[in-house]
C-alpha positions in Angstrom: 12.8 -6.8 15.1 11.1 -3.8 13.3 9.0 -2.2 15.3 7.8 0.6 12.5 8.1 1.3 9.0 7.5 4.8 8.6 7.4 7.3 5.3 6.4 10.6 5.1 7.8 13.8 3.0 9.9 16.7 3.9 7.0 18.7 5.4 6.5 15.8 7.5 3.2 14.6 6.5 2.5 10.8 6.5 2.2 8.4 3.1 2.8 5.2 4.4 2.9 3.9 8.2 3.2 0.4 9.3 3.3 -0.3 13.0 4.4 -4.0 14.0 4.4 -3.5 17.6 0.8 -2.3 19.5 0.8 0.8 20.5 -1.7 3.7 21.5 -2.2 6.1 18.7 -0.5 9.0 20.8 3.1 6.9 21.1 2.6 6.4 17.3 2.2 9.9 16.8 5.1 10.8 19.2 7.2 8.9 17.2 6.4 10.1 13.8 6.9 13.6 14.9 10.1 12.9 16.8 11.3 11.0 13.5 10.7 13.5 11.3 12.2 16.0 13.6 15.1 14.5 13.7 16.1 13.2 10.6 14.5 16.7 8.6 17.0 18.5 10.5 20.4 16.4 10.0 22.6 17.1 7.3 22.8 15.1 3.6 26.3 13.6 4.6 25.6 12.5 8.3 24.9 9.0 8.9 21.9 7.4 8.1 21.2 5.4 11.6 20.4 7.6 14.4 19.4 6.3 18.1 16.6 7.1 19.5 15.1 6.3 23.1 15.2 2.6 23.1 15.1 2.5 19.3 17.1 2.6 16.4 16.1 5.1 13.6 17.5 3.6 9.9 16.4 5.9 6.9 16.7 6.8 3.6 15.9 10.3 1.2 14.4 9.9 -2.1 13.7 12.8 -3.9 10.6 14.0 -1.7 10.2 11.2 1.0 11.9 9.8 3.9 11.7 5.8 4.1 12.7 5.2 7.9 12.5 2.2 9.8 12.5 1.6 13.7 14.6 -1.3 14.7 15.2 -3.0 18.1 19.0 -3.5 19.1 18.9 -7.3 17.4 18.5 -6.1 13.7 21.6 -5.0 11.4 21.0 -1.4 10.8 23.2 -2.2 7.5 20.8 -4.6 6.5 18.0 -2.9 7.0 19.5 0.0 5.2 19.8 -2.1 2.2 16.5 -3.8 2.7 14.8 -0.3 2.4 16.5 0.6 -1.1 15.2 -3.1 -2.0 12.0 -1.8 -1.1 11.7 1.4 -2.8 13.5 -0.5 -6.3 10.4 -2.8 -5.5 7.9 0.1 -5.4 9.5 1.7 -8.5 9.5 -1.3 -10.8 5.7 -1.7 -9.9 4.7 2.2 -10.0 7.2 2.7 -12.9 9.0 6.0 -11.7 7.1 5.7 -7.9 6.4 9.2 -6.6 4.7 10.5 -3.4 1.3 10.2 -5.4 1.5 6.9 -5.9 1.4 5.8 -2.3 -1.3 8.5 -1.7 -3.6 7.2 -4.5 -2.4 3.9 -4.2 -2.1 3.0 -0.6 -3.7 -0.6 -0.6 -1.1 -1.2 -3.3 1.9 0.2 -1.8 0.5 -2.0 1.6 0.5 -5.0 -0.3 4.4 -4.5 -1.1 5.1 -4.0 2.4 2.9 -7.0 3.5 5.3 -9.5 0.8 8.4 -8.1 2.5 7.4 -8.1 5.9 5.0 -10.1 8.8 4.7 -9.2 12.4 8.1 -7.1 12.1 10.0 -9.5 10.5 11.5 -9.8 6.9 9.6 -12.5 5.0 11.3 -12.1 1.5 14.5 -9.8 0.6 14.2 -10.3 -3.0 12.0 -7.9 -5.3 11.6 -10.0 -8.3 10.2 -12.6 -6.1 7.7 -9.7 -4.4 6.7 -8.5 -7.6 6.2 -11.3 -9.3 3.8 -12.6 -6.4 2.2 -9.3 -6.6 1.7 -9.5 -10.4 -0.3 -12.6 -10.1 -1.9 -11.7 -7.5 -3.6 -9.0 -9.9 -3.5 -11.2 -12.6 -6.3 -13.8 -10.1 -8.2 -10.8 -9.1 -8.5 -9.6 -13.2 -9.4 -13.1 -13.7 -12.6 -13.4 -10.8 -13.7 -9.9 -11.6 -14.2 -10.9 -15.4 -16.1 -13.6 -14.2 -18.6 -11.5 -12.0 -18.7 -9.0 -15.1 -19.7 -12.3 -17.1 -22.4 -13.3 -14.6 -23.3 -9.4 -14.0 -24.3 -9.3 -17.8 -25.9 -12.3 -18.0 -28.2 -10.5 -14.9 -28.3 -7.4 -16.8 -29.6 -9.2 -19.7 -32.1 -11.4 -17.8 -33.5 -8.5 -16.3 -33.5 -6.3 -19.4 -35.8 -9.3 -21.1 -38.2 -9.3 -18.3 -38.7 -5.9 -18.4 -39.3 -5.7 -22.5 -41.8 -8.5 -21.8 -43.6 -6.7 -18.9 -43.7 -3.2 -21.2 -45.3 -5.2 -24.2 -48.2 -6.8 -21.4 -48.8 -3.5 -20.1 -49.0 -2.2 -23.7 -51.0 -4.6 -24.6 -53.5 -4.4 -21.5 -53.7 -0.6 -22.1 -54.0 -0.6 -25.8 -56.8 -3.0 -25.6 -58.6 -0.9 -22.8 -58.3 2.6 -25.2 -60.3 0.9 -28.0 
């Protein structure tokens, strides 16, 4: 099972974290810090699964960021290794060129691609077209209802914009009267 999905960048500051397991905030900051300390400090060429208290530690370096997930002994670190590239392919098809900006500016988003690949820790989909494609209409629907609500909006706008020419030409009207 996953118990975390975990990126931050090489100062060790946070841009996406996912816990599937509860957990007080101070063992989830435990394990952030211990992560990042140490998988910072190991060298390009070591191995990219690392054991850690009862946990398994399976990462990846892009450029600026560390993708690292915590497994339980029943997962295949080599599969999970994989899984995270399919992620981050996933993330770069949809952010074209995905950099650390896009998951601070664009959290919900990046969440939503996490969310289509996993549910309570375990994989749901391994395939990116599929996640992107489910993501794309996903937007496409929620284009679609807020047209609508701009449709009705205006239709408000303009209601209310009528009412209020009428009312200005009574009170001109009562006024102009009362000046003569």
């Amino acid at each position: 099972m996953i118990k975390a999905v975990l990126v931050f960048n090489t100062r060790g500051q946070v841009r996406l974290i996912r816990f599937f397991d509860s957990c007080s905030t101070e063992l989830q900051q435990k394990l952030l810090r211990e992560s990042y300390q140490i998988i910072s400090k190991r060298d390009m060429n070591a191995c990219n699964f690392v054991e850690h208290n009862d946990y398994k530690l399976v990462y990846r370096h892009y450029a600026t960021l560390y993708f690292v997930f915590v497994i339980d002994s029943t997962e295949s670190e080599y599969d999970i290794f994989e899984l995270i590239h399919t992620f981050v392919q996933c993330l770069d098809q949809y952010f074209e060129n995905v950099c650390e900006l896009d998951l601070i500016f664009h959290s919900d988003k990046a969440n939503h691609i996490l969310n289509e690949f996993f549910m309570g820790g375990f994989m749901i989909e391994r395939n990116s077209d599929l996640v992107l494609n489910d993501i794309r209409t996903q937007l496409r629907l929620e284009r679609q209802d807020s047209g609508v609500f701009k449709h009705v909006g205006s239709k408000i706008k303009s209601a209310v914009d009528s009412k209020t020419e009428r009312i200005k030409m009574d009170m001109e009207k009562k006024f102009d009267g009362q000046l003569h």
